[in-house]
C-alpha positions as CSV (number, residue, x, y, z in Angstrom):
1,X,268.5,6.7,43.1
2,X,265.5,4.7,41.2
3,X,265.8,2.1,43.4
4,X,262.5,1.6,46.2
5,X,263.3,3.0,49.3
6,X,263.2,0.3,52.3
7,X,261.8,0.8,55.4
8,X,265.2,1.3,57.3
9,X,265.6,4.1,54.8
10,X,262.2,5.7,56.1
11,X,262.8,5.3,59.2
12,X,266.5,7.1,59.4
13,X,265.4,9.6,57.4
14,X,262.4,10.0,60.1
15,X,265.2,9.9,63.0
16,X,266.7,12.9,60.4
17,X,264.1,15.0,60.2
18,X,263.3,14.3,63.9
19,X,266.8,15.7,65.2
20,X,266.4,18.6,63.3
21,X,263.0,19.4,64.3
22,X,264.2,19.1,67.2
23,X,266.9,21.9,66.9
24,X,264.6,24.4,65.5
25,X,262.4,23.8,68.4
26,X,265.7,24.3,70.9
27,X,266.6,27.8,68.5
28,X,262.6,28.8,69.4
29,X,263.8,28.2,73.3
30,X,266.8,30.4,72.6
31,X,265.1,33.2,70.6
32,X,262.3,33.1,73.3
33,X,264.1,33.4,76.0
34,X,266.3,36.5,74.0
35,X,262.7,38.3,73.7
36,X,261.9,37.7,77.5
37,X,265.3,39.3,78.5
38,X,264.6,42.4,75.9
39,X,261.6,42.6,77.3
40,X,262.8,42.8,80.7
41,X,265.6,45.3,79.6
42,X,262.7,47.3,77.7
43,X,260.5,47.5,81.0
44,X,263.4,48.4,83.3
45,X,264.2,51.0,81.0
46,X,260.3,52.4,80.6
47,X,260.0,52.5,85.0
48,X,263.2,54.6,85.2
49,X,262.1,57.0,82.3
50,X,258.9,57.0,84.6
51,X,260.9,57.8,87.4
52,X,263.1,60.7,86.3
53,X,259.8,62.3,84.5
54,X,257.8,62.0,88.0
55,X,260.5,63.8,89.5
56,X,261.2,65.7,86.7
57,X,257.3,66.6,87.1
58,X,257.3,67.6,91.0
59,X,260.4,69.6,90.5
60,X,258.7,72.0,88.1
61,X,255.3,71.5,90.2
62,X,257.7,72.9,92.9
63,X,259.4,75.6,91.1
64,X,255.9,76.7,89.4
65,X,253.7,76.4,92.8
66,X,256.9,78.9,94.7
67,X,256.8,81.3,91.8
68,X,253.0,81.9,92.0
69,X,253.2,82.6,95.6
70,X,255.9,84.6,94.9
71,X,254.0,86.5,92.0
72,X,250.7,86.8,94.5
73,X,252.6,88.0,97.6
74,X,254.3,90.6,95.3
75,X,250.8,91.8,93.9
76,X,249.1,92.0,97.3
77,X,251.8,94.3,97.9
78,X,251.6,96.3,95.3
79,X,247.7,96.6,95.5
80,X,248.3,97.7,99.3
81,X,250.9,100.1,98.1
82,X,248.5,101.5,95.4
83,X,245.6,102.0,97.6
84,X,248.0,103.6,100.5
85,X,249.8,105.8,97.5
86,X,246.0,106.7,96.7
87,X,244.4,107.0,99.5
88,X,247.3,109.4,101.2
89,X,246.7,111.6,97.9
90,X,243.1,112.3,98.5
């Protein structure tokens, strides 16, 4: 252990710390490409919620839009009843 270190001894423990810099660098290409498909899942999964609340949206823009022509065909009639009721009493 006290003894000098040659320069073989430098050198393979360069070649060591090489070879595992190089497999953190290939766990970085493996985590990386893990985010990209998450963020691909994440994105598919955002435009479908987009889709079903569009048509979620336009199905209630329906149903609202035929209720209020219901509600103002109903009260054109009943103001045309009112005035006929009113104006057949006088």
């Amino acid at each position: 252990m006290n003894e000098p270190a040659t320069k073989q001894d430098l050198y393979n423990m360069g070649v060591q710390i090489d070879s595992n810099f190089g497999k953190v660098i290939s766990q970085f290409t493996i985590v990386d490409s893990q985010f990209n498909m998450f963020r691909a899942d994440m994105n598919a999964g955002f435009d479908m919620f987009r889709t079903n609340m569009d048509a979620g949206f336009e199905a209630l823009h329906a149903t609202l839009v035929r209720k209020l022509i219901q509600m103002g065909v109903l009260n054109t009639f009943g103001m045309i009843a009112i005035l006929a009721v009113d104006r057949w009493w006088l």
